[in-house]
C-alpha positions in Angstrom: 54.3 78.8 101.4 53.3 82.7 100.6 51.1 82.9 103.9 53.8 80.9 105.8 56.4 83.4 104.9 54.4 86.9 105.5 54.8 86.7 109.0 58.3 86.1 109.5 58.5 88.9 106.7 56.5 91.8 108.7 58.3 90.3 111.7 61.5 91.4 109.8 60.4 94.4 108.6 59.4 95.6 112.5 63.2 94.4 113.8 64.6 96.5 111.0 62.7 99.5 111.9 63.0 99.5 115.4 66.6 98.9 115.2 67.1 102.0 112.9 65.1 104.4 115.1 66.5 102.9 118.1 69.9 103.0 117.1 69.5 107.5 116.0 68.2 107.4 119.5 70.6 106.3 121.2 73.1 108.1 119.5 72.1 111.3 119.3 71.1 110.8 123.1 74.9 109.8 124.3 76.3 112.7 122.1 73.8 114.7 124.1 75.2 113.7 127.2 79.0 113.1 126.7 80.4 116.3 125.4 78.8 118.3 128.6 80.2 115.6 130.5 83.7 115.3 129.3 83.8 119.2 129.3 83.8 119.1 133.4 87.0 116.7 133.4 90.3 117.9 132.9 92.0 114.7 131.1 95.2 115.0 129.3 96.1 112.3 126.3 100.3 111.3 126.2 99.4 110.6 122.4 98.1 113.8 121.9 100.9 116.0 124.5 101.9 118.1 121.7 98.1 119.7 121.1 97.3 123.0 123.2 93.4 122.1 122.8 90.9 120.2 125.3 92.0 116.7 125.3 88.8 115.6 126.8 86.7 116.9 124.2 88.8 115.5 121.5 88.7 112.0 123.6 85.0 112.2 122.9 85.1 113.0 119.6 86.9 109.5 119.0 84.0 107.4 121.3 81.9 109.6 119.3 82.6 108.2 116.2 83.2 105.1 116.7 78.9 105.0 117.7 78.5 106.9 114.7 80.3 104.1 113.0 77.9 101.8 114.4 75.0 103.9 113.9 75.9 104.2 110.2 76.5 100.5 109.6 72.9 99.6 111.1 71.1 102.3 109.4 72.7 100.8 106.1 71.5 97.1 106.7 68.2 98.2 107.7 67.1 100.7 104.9 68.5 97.6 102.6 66.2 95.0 104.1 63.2 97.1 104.4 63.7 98.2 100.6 63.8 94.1 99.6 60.5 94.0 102.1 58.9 96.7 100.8 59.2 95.0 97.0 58.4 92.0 98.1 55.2 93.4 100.1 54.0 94.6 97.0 55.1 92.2 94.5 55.0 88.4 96.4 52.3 89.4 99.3 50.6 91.6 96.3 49.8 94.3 99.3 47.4 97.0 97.6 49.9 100.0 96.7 47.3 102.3 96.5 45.7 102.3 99.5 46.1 105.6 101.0 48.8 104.1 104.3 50.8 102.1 101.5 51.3 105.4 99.5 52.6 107.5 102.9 54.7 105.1 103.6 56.2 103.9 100.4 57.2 108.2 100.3 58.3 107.7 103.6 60.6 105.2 102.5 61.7 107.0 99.3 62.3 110.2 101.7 64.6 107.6 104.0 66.6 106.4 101.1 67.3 109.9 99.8 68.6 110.8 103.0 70.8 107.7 103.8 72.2 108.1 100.2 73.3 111.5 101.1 74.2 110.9 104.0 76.9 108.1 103.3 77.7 109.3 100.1 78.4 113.1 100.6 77.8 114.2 104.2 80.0 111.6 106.1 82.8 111.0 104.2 83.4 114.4 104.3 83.0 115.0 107.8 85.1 111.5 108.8 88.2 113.1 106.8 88.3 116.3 107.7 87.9 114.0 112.1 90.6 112.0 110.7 92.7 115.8 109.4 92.2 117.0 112.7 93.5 114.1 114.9 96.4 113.6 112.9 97.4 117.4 112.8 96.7 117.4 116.7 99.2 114.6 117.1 101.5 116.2 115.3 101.1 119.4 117.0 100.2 121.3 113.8 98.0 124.1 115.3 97.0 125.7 112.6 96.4 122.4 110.5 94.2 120.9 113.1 92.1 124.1 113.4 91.3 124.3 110.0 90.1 120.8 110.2 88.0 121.3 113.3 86.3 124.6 111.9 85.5 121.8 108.6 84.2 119.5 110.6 82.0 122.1 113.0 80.7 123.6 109.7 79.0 120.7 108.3 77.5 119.6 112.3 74.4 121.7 112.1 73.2 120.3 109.0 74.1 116.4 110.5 72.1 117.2 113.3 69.4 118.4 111.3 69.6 115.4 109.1 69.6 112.9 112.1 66.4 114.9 113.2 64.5 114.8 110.1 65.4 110.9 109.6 64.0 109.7 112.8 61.2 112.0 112.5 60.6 110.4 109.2 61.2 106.9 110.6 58.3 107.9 112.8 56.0 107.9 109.8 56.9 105.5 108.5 56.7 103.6 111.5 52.9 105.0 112.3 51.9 104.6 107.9 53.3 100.8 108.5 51.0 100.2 111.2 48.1 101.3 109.7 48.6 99.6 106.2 49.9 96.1 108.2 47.0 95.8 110.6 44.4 93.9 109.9 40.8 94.2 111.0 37.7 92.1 111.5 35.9 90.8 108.7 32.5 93.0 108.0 29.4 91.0 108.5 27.2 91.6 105.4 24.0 94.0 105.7 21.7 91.6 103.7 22.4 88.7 106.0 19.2 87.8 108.5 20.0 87.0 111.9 19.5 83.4 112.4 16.1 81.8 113.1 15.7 81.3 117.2 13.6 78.9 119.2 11.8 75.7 118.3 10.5 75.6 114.8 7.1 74.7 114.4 5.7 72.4 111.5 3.3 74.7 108.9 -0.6 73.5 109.5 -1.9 71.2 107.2 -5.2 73.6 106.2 -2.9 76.8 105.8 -0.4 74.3 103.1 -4.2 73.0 101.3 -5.0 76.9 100.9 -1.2 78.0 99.3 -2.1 75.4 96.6 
């Protein structure tokens, strides 16, 4: 039952990984690309007539975060399953802990945790009310109000894309520590074993058995 269920386990464990790298990927690669691109087009929002600021580049703030959203809510599901894996790597499979690939990535992981906790418990809740501030003050056409937000919002940007950096680079070791603790290589052949015998065997002579007795 134990072996039948380690492969679907590392199976798992794979998905979830390359689902959370992919996923900080592709959004830090759209947000790359949409804010030059919506800077070139002149849009302007009914809902938002009675802000003075760029309507485009508040209309990709909102696409923005909704990927974030999505972003967030995969990296959550994954660094849950691949904390149950890793216990269960260790505890069911009974996976060596200290061999020196187990130990890089179980920090790794640790590393990956600390960061997702801050991330969801400090870094962007903050962020998402002080978003949420700044499109209701621009709606309302309270200048000042939704300035005050934005410049909020900006402040704490640097150190999310610094954060969104440092997780996928860590995601990166932990994908390369992973594949070097879960691969498995060829059984050593023993250095006392002698090669087989080759050839026809040949009968020991009758005189040369009388003279070993």
């Amino acid at each position: 039952m134990r072996a039948a269920a380690l492969p679907f386990a590392n199976g798992l464990y794979w998905l979830m990984l390359a689902l959370w790298l992919g996923s900080l990927v592709f959004t830090g690669a759209i947000a790359a690309m949409l804010f030059p691109m919506m800077r070139d087009i002149d849009l302007s929002l009914p809902q938002y007539a009675a802000y003075g600021g760029s309507h485009s580049i508040l209309l990709a703030g909102r696409i923005m975060a909704a990927i974030f959203f999505m972003q967030d809510v995969v990296e959550l599901a994954a660094v849950a399953v691949l904390a149950v894996l890793l216990i269960l790597q260790f505890s069911t499979f009974r996976m060596p802990l200290r061999r020196p690939a187990n130990v890089v990535r179980v920090l790794a992981a640790a590393v990956l945790m600390l960061l997702v906790s801050y991330d969801t418990f400090v870094l962007a809740p903050r962020m998402n009310d002080n978003l949420g501030e700044f499109w209701r003050a621009a709606q309302a056409g309270e200048a000042a109000e939704a300035q005050r937000a934005r410049d909020a919002f900006d402040a704490d940007h640097p150190a999310a894309s610094r954060l969104m950096g440092f997780m996928a680079f860590m995601l990166v070791v932990l994908v390369f520590s992973s594949a070097a603790a879960l691969s498995g290589g060829a059984a050593p052949t023993p250095a006392s074993a002698s090669p087989a015998p080759r050839g026809p065997q040949l009968e020991e002579p009758e005189l040369l058995r009388r003279m070993n007795r």
